[in-house]
N, C-alpha and C positions, 0 to 999 in steps of 0.2 A: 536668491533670497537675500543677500547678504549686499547685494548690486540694489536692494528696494529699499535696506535699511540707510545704507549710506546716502543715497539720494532723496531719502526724507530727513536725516538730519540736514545734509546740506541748505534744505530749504528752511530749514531749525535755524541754520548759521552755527550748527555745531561740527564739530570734527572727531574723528577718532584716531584716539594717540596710540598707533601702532606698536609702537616701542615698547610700549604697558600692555598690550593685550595678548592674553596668550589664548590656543584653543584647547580643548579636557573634553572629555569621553566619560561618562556613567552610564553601565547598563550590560545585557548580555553582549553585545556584540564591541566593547569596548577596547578588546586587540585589533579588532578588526582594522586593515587596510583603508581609506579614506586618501581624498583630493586634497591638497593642500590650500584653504581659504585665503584668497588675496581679498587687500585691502587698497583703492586704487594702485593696483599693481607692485603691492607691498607682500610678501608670504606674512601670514600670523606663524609663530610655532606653537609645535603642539609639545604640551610637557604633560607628566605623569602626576605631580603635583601642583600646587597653586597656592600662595598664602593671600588671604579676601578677608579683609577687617582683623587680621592678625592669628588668625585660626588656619591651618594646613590641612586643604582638603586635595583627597588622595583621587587617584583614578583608580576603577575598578566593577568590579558585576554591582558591589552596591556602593550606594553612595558613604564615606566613612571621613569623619577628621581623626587628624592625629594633634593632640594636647602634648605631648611629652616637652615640646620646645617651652608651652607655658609654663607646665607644671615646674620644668628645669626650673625658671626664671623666678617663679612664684617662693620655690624653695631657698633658693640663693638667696633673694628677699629678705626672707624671714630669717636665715642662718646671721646673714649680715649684722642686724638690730639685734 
């Protein structure tokens, strides 16, 4: 599947930036054991976490972000002024 998305970007002229993609897991079976996804013969890795527009989305049975890094920064903010 992953061999059908790459060979339709390529006909896009688009690429994927390996280096920046990682793979995440939501759902019951989300410890579960899995193949590791190459990218023309690149491994993606697989992390428990993910930061995606600034928000830290976690792995797990449900899908869940954690705020606490903004809310830090939000407070600081405001402490600062």
């Amino acid at each position: 599947m992953v061999n059908i998305y790459v060979m339709e970007n390529e006909k896009l002229d688009l690429s994927i930036n390996v280096t920046k993609s990682r793979c995440f897991r939501v759902g019951r079976k989300f410890k579960s054991k899995v193949e590791n996804i190459k990218v023309n013969d690149v491994v993606i890795n697989w992390v428990e976490n993910l930061r995606y527009l600034g928000i830290c989305i976690k792995s797990g049975r449900t899908f869940k972000i954690d705020l606490h890094n903004n809310r830090a920064s939000f407070v600081e903010l405001q402490t600062v002024n």
